[in-house]
C-alpha positions, 0 to 999 in steps of 0.5 A: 248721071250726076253722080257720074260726072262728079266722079267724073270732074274728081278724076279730071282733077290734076295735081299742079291744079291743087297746087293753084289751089293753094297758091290762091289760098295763101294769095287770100291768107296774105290779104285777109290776114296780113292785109297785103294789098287785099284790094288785088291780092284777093281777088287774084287768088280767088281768080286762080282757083276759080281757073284751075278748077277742072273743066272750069267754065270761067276760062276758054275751053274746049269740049266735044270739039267746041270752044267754050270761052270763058269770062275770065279770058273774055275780061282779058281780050277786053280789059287786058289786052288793049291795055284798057284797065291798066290805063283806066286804074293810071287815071285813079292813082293819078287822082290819088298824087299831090305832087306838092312835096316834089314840085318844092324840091325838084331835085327829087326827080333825080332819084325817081330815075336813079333808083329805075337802075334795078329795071335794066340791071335785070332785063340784063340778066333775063337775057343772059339767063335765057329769056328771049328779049321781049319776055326779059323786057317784061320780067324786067319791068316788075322793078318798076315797082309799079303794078299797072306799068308791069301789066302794060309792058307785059301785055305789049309784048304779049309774054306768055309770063304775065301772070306770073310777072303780075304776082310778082310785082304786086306780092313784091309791092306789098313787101316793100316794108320787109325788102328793103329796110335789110338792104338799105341797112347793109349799104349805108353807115349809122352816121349816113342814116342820122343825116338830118334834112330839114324840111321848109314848107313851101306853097305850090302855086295852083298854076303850077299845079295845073301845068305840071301834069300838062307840062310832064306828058308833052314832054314825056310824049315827045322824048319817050313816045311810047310812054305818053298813054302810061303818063298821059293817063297818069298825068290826066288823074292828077289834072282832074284833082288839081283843076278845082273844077272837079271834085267829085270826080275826082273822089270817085277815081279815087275811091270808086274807079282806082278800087274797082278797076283794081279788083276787075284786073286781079281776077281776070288776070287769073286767065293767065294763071292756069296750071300748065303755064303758071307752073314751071321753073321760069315762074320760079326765075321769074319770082326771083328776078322780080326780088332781085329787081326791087333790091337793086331799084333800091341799090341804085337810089341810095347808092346815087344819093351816096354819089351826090353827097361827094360834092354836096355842101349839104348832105342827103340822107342816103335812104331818101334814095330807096324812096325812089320807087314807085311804090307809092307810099310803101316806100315813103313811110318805110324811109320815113320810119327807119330815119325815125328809128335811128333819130326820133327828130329826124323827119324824112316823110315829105322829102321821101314823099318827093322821090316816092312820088317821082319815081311815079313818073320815072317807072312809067317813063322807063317802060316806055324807054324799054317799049322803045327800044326794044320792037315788038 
C-alpha cells in the first residue's frame, strides 16, 4: 500500500513543479554561496520547494472533496494578509537607521524623492503593457526598492502577482551592486564622477533625533494617509533606538525581531509561488519590469542631481543621486565605492548614506501615494 502511493505521489508529479524545484535551488545557491540576501532569499527558496512538492500538505488542498489547509497558506492569512509582518520587520529596519547623516544635510531628502521616478515611470508601462491598474500598481512598487513596502502594496491590492513581485524586489535588492554601477557609468562623465564633497561632521542634537520620527509620521499622516502604518512603524523603530530609554529593546528589533520576521515572511510567501500561478509569461514581464524599475529609480537620482548642478555654486557629485533608493545600505557603499575607484581621496559614504537613508522614507511615502490614488 505504501509503495503504491509512492508511485502514486511519482506520478502526481508535474513538470512546472521540478521547475519550482529548481527556482528554489538556485534561490538557495544564491544565499549559500553568493550570500545574497540569505536571511530572505533561502528561506523563499526552500518555501517554494516545500509548495510544489506533489500533493503538499504545507499549502490548502483539497482531497476526497475535503479542504485540507496548509500551514504555509495559514502564515499568510495570518502575517501577510493583514500586512502584519511587513509591519513588524518596518519596526526592525527602523531600529536598524541613524538618520544623523541626513538630519546634517537635509537637502538629501530631495534625492530619496527623486530617484522613486522609476516607480511611476513603470506603473506607467504595466498599464500600457496590459496589466490592469491595481496589479501594475504592485509590479510597480518593486522600484521602491524596499522589500516590506513591495509585500504591503501588493497585499493591499490583493494581486494574484505577489509572489512573483516578492522575488523580484528582494533578487533585485541584492543586485544592487551589479545594477547599478553600469547604469550610473553610462549617464555620467569622468569629470561628474570625480566631483568631490567634503564632508563636515556635525553633531544632531538628541532632541532632534527624538522629534524626527515623530515629526515625519505626523506629517506624512496627514499628507499621505494611506502611508502612516508604513512610516508609522518605520518611524516607531527608529524612536526606540533614539529615545535612550530602551536599549535593549532596541538590539532585539534589530537582531532578533528584523531577522526573525524576515526568515517567517520568505517562507510563507512561498503560499503564493505554487507552480500553475508562479509559472506563466506575466512572471517573465514582471521580472523585467522590476530591472526596468531599479534602472530608471537610479535614472532619475542622478539625473535630478545633473539638474541641481546647473545653478549650484557647488557641485553635487551626480551618483549621490543613485543612493537615493532604499535599498539601504547596498546603495550607499555602491556610490561610496565607485567614487573610490574614480578618486581614492573622494569620500562619498556619509553623503550617499544621507540620500540612502532618505529614499527610506520616500519609498514608503511613494506607495502610500500610489495606495492613495489608486482605489482598492
Amino acid at each position: 500500500m505504501q509503495l503504491e502511493n509512492l508511485f502514486g505521489n511519482i506520478l502526481n508529479i508535474d513538470w512546472k513543479q521540478v521547475v519550482m524545484w529548481i527556482i528554489g535551488g538556485i534561490l538557495i545557491y544564491l544565499a549559500i554561496k553568493k550570500n545574497m540576501e540569505p536571511a530572505l532569499l533561502l528561506p523563499i527558496g526552500f518555501g517554494a520547494i516545500l509548495a510544489n512538492l506533489p500533493l503538499s500538505g504545507a499549502v490548502t488542498q483539497v482531497l476526497d472533496g475535503v479542504e485540507e489547509v496548509g500551514v504555509l497558506d495559514t502564515l499568510f492569512d495570518a502575517g501577510i494578509a493583514n500586512e502584519l509582518f511587513p509591519l513588524l520587520l518596518f519596526i526592525g529596519i527602523g531600529a536598524m537607521i541613524d538618520f544623523g547623516p541626513l538630519l546634517t544635510n537635509p537637502k538629501m531628502f530631495l534625492f530619496g524623492a527623486a530617484a522613486q521616478f522609476g516607480i511611476f515611470f513603470t506603473l506607467s508601462l504595466a498599464a500600457l503593457l496590459g496589466f490592469p491598474l491595481k496589479d501594475a500598481a504592485s509590479i510597480a512598487i518593486i522600484g521602491a526598492a524596499d522589500g516590506p513596502t513591495s509585500i504591503f502594496v501588493a497585499n493591499y491590492f490583493n494581486t494574484k502577482y505577489i509572489g512573483a513581485i516578492i522575488v523580484a524586489a528582494y533578487s533585485y535588492m541584492a543586485l544592487v551592486p551589479i545594477i547599478q554601477p553600469p547604469v550610473i557609468r553610462l549617464i555620467t562623465t569622468k569629470k561628474e564622477r570625480l566631483i568631490r564633497m567634503p564632508y563636515n561632521p556635525k553633531q544632531t542634537s538628541r532632541l532632534i533625533k527624538i522629534l524626527f520620527p515623530i515629526v515625519v509620521t505626523v506629517i506624512a499622516g496627514i499628507v499621505v494617509p494611506r502611508s502612516v502604518a508604513l512610516v508609522g512603524f518605520l518611524m516607531f523603530g527608529n524612536l526606540i533606538r533614539e529615545c535612550g530609554v530602551l536599549d535593549l529593546l532596541s538590539e532585539a528589533a534589530q537582531k532578533v525581531l528584523a531577522y526573525l520576521v524576515t526568515l517567517l515572511l520568505g517562507i510563507t510567501i512561498a503560499a503564493r509561488m505554487q507552480a500553475a500561478e508562479f509559472l506563466s509569461p506575466e512572471t517573465l514581464m514582471i521580472l523585467a519590469l522590476g530591472m526596468v524599475a531599479f534602472i530608471f529609480d537610479t535614472v532619475g537620482g542622478v539625473m535630478f542631481a545633473k539638474f541641481l548642478n546647473l545653478f549650484s555654486k557647488k557641485k553635487i557629485n551626480p551618483m549621490i543621486g543613485a543612493a537615493g533608493i532604499s535599498a539601504f545600505p547596498m546603495s550607499a557603499r555602491v556610490v561610496h565605492k565607485m567614487g573610490q575607484q574614480e578618486d581614492n581621496q573622494n569620500f562619498l559614504l556619509m553623503h550617499a548614506v544621507g540620500a540612502n537613508v532618505s529614499g527610506q522614507i520616500a519609498s514608503v511615502i511613494a506607495g502610500g501615494m500610489i495606495m492613495n490614488l489608486i482605489a482598492r
